[in-house]
VEXSE-820535 format. One record per residue: y, z, x of N, C-alpha, C, CB in turn; residue in three letters. Coordinates in steps of 0.05 Angstrom, whole numbers, padded with zeros to 5 digits, always signed. Glycine has a CB too. Layout:
VEXSE-820535
YZXYZXYZXYZXALA;...
end
This chain:
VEXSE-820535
-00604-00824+00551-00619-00827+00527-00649-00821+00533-00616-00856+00516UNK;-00658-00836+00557-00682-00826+00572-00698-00798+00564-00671-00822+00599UNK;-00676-00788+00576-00676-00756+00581-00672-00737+00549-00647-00748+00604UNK;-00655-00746+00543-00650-00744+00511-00680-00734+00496-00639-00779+00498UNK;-00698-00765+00493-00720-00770+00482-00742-00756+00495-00723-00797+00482UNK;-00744-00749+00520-00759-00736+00537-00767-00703+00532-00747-00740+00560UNK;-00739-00695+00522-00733-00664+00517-00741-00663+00496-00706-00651+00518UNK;-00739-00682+00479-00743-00674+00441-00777-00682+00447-00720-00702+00409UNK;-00794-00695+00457-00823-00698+00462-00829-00683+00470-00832-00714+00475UNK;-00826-00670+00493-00825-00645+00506-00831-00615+00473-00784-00646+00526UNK;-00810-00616+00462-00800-00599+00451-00829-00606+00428-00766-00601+00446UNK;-00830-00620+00410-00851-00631+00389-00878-00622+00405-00849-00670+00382UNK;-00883-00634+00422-00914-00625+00437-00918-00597+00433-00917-00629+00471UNK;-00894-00584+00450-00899-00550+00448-00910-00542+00421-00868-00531+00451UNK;-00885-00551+00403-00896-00543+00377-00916-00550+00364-00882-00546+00362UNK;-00920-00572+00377-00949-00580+00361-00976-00566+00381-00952-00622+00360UNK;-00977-00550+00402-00993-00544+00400-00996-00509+00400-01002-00559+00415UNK;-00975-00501+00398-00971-00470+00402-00971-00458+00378-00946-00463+00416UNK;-00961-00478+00357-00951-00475+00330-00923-00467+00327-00966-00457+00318UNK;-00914-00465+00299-00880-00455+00296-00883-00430+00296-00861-00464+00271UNK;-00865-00425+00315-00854-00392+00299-00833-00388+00288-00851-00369+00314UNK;-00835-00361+00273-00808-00365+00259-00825-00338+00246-00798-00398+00238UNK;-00787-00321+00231-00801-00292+00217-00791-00297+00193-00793-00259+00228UNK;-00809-00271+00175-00805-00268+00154-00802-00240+00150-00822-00281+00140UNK;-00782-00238+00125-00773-00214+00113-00774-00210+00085-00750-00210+00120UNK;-00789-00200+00067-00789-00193+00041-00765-00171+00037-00817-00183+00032UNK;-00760-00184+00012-00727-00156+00004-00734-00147-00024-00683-00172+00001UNK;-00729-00118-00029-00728-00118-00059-00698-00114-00072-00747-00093-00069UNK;-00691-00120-00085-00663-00121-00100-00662-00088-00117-00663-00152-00126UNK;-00642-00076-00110-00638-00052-00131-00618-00060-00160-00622-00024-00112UNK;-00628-00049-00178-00602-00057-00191-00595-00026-00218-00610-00097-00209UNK;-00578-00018-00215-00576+00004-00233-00559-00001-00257-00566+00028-00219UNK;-00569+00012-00290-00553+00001-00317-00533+00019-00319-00568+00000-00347UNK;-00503+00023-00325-00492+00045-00329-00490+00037-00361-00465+00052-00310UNK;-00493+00074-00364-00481+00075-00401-00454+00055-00410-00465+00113-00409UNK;-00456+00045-00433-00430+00034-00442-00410+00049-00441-00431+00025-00465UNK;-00393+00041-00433-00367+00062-00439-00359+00065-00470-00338+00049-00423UNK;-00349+00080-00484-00342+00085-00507-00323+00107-00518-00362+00086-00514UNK;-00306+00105-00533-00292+00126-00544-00294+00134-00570-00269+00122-00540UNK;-00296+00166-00569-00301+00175-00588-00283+00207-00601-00328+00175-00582UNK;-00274+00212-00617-00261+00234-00634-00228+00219-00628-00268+00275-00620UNK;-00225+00198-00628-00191+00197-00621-00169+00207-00649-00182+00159-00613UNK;-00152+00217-00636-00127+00219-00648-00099+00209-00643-00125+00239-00649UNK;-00085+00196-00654-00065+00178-00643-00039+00194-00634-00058+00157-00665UNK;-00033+00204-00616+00005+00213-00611+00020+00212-00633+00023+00194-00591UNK;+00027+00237-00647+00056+00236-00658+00075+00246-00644+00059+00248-00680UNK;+00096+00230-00645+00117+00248-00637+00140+00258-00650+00125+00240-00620UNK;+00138+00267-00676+00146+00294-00695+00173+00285-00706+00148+00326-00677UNK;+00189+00298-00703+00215+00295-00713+00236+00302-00697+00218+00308-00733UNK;+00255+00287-00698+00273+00279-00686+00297+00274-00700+00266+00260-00674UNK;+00323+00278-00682+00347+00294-00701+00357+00253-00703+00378+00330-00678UNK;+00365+00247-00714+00377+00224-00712+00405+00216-00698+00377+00219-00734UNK;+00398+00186-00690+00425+00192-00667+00426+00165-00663+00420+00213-00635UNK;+00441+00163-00632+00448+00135-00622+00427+00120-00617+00463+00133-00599UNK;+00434+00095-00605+00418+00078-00597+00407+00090-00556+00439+00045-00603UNK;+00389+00076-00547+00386+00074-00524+00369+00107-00510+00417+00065-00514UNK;+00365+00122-00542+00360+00154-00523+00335+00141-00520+00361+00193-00539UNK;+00318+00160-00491+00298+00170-00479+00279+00186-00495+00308+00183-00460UNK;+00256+00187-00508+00245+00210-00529+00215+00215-00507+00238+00196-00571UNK;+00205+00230-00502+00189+00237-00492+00172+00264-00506+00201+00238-00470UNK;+00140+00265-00508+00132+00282-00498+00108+00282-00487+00135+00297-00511UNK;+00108+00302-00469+00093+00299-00450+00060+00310-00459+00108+00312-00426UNK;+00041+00318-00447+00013+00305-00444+00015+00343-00456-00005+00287-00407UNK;+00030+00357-00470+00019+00384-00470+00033+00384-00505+00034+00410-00441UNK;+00043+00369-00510+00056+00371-00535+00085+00373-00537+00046+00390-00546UNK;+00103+00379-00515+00126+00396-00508+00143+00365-00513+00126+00416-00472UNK;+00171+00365-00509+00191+00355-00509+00201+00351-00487+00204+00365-00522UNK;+00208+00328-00474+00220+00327-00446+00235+00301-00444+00199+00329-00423UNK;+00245+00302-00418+00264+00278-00417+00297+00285-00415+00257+00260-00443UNK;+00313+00270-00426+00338+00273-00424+00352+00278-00449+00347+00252-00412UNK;+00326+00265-00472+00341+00272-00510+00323+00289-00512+00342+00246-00541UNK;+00307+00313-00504+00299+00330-00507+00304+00356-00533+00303+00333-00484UNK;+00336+00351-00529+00351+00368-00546+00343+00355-00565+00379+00373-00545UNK;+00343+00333-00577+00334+00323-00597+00311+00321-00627+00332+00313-00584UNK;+00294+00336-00606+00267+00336-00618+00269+00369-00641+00239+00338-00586UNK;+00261+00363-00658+00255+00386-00680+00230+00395-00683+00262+00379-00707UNK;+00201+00379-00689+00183+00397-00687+00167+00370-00695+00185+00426-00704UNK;+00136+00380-00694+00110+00373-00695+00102+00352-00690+00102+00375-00711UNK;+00110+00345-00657+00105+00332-00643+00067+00338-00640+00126+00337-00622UNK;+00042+00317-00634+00017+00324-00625+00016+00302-00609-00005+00330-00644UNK;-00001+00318-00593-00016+00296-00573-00036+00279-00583-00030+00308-00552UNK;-00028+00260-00569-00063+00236-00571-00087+00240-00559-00062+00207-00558UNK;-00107+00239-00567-00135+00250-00547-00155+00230-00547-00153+00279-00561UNK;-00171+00223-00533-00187+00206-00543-00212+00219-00524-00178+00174-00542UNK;-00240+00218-00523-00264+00234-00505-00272+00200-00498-00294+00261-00527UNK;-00269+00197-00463-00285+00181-00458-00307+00189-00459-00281+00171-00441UNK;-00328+00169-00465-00362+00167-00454-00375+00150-00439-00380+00166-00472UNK;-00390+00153-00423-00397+00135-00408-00423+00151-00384-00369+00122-00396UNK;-00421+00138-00358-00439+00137-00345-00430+00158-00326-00445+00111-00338UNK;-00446+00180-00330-00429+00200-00304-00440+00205-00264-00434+00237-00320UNK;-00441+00178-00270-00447+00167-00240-00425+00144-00222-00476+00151-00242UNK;-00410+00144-00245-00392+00117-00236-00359+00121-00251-00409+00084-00251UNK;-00342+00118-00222-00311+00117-00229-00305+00106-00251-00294+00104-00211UNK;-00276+00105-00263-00272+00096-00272-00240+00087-00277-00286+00103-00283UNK;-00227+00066-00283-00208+00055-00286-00193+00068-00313-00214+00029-00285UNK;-00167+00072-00314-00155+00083-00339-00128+00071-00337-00154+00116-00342UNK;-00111+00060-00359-00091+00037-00363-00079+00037-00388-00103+00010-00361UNK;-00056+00038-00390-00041+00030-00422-00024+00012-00417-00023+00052-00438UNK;-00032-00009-00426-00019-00030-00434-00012-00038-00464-00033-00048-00423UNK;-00004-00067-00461-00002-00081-00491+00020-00066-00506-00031-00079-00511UNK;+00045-00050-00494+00058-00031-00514+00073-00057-00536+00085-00006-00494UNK;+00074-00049-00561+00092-00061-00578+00106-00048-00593+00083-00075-00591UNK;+00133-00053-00589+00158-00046-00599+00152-00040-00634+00180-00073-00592UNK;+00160-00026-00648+00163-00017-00683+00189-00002-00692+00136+00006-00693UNK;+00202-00010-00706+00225+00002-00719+00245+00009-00701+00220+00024-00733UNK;+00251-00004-00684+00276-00006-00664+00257+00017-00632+00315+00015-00686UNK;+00237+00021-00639+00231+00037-00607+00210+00021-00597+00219+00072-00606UNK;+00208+00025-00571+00197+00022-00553+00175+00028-00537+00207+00023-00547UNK;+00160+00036-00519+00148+00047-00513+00147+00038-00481+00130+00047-00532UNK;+00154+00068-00453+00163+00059-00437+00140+00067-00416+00191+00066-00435UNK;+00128+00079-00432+00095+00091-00414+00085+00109-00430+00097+00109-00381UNK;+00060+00120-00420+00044+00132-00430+00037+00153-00418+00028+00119-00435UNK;+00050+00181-00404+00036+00211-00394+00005+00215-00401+00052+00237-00409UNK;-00010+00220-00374-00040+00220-00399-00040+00248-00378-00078+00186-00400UNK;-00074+00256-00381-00078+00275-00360-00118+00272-00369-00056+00313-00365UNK;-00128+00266-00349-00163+00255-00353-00175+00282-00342-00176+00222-00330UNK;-00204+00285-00352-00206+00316-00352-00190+00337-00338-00229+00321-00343UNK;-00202+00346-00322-00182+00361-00300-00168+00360-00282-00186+00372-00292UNK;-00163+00331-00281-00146+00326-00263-00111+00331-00275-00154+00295-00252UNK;-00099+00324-00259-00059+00338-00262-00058+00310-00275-00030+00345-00224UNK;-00034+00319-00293-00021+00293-00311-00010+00281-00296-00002+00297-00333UNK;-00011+00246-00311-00002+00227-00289+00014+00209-00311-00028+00209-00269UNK;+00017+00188-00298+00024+00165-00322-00009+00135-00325+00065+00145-00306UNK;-00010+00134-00345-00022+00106-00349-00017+00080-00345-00025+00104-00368UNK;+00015+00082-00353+00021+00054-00345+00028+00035-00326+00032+00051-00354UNK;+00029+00017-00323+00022+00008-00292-00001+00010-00288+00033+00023-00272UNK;-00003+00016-00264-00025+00009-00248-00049+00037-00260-00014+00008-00212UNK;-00043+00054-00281-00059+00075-00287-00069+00097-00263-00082+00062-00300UNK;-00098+00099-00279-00116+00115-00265-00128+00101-00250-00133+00129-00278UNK;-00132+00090-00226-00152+00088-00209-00170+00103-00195-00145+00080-00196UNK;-00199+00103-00212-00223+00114-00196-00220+00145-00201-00222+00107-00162UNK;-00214+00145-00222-00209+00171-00241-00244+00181-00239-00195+00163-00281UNK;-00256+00203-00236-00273+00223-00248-00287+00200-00264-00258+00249-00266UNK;-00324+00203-00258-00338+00194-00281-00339+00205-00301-00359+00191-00277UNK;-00344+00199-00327-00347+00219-00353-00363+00220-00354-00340+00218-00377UNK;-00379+00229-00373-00406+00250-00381-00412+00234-00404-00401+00286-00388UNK;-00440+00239-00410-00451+00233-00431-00444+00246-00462-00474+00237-00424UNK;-00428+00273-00462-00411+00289-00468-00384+00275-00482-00407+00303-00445UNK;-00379+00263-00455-00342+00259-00456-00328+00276-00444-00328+00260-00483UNK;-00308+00261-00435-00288+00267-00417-00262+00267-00438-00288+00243-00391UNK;-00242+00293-00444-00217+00284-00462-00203+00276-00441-00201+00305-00481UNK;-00181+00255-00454-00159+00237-00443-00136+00243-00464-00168+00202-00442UNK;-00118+00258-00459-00096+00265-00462-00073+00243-00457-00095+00285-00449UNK;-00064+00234-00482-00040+00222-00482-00016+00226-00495-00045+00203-00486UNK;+00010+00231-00478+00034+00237-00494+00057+00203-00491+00051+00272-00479UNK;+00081+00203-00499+00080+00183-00508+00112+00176-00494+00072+00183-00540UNK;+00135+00164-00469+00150+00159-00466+00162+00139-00495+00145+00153-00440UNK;+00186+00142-00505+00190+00122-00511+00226+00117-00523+00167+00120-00528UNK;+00232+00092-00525+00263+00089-00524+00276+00073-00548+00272+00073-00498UNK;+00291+00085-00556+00308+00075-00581+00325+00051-00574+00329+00097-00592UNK;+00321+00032-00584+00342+00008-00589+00366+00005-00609+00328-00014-00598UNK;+00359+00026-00633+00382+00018-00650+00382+00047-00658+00378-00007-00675UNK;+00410+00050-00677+00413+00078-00689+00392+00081-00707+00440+00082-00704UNK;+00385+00107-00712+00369+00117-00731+00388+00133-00748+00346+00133-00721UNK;+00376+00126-00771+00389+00144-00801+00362+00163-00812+00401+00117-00833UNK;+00362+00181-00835+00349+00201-00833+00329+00192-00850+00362+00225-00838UNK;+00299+00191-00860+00290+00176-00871+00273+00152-00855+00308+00170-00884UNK;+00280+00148-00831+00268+00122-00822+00246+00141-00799+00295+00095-00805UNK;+00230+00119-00799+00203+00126-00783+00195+00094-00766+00173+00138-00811UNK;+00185+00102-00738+00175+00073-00724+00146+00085-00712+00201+00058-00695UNK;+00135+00056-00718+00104+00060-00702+00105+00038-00681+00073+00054-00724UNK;+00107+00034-00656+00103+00029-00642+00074+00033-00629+00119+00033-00635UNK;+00062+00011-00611+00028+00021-00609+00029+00011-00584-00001+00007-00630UNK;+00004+00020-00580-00004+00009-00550-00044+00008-00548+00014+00038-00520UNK;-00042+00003-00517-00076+00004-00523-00081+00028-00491-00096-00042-00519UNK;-00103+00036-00491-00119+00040-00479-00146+00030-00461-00118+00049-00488UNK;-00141+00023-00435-00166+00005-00440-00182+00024-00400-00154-00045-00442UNK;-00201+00030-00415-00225+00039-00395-00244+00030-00386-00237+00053-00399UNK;-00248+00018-00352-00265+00007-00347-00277+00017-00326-00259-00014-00345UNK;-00303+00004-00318-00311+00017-00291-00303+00014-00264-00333+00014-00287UNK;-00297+00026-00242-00281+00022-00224-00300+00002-00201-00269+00052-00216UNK;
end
């Protein structure tokens, strides 16, 4: 304890007569705003006409307008794509996702084919685009075509809207 008390006296004197040292460092903080993200000129996916049939088909088309899948044969005509122009901050990735699908008039919706400026068509759903291309102040088009699956027979006359969302964030 002696010794204890001796070292810390020891130690106080020094400082009291040498003074404290000790450093200092000034920091400046950066901080940068990105543009809001935003969408603008959208058009929603149709997918056209379709011969009527069983329950359970596959209807697809893909991110170019075309017909694909396995009921392919199916399809009659004027199918369009969905588009929407991201905007945003063209310094920073960005996240791309379709979720929220809801079922309308017996279909489904089993994903979403997109294709983000120039990059190769992918799918949205799930896990999306990760760290997709910044967009431009411009906009970036986002191409969406539309997987989707019949639950019940269709008769001729009937039409289903099924929806979904899009959602774009920064990566």
């Amino acid at each position: 304890m002696k010794l204890l008390r001796k070292i810390f006296l020891t130690a106080l004197l020094g400082m009291a007569f040498t003074g404290l040292v000790y450093a200092a460092q000034g920091f400046t903080v950066s901080i940068r705003f990105l543009e809001p993200l935003s969408f603008n000129t959208a058009v929603n996916p149709d997918m056209g006409d379709w011969l009527t049939g069983l329950t359970g088909r596959d209807i697809q088309i893909d991110t170019t307008g075309a017909a694909a899948g396995t009921d392919a044969a199916d399809y009659i005509q004027g199918a369009t794509v969905g588009s929407v122009n991201v905007v945003g901050s063209a310094v920073a990735a960005i996240d791309i996702v379709a979720n929220n699908f809801v079922a309308n008039g017996n279909v489904s919706i089993d994903d979403i084919p997109c294709k983000y400026g120039a990059a190769s068509a992918t799918t949205c759903g799930g896990a999306g685009i990760v760290a997709a291309a910044a967009p431009t102040l411009a906009g970036t088009a986002l191409l969406l075509g539309v997987d989707a699956a019949t639950s019940a027979v269709h008769t001729d006359g009937q039409s289903a809207n099924p929806t979904f969302d899009i959602v774009v964030t920064y990566n």
